[in-house]
MARLOBA-297809 format. One record per residue (C-alpha): x, y, z; residue number from 1. Coordinates in nm, 3 decimals. Example, Ala and Ser with C-alpha at 12.3 -4.5 7.8 and 13.67 -1.06 7.14 Angstrom:
# residues 2
      c1      c2      c3 num
   1.230  -0.450   0.780   1
   1.367  -0.106   0.714   2
***
This chain:
# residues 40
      c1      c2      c3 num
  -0.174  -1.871   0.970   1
  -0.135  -1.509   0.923   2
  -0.445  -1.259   0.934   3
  -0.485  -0.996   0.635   4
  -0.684  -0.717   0.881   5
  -0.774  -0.519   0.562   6
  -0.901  -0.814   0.330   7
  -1.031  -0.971   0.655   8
  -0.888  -1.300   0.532   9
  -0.661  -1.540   0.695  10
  -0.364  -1.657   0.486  11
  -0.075  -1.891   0.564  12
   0.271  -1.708   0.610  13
   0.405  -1.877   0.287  14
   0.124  -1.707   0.045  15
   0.255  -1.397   0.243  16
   0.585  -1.456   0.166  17
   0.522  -1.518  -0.163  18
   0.346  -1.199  -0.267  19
   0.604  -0.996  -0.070  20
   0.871  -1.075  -0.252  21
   0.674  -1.100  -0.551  22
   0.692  -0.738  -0.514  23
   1.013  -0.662  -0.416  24
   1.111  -0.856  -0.713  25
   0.908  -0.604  -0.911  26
   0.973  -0.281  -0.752  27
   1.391  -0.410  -0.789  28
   1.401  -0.434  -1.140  29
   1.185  -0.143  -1.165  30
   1.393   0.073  -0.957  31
   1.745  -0.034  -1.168  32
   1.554  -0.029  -1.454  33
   1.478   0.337  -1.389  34
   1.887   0.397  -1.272  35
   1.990   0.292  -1.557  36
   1.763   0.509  -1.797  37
   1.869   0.773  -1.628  38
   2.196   0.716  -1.630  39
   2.223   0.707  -1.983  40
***
């Protein structure tokens, strides 16, 4: 189990994991989203 000190919760590393890359996912195709408009 992993401890979320600002939420105060305690999650287990794979929900961690999970919403981590959940955003990493996001912010990728953001970012080449926003290299290719720019590009163009």
């Amino acid at each position: 189990m992993v401890l979320c000190v600002p939420c105060g919760a305690v999650l287990p590393p794979g929900f961690l994991a999970g919403v981590v890359g959940e955003l990493f996912l996001r912010g990728a195709r953001w970012f080449f989203r926003h290299l290719l408009s720019v590009d163009s």
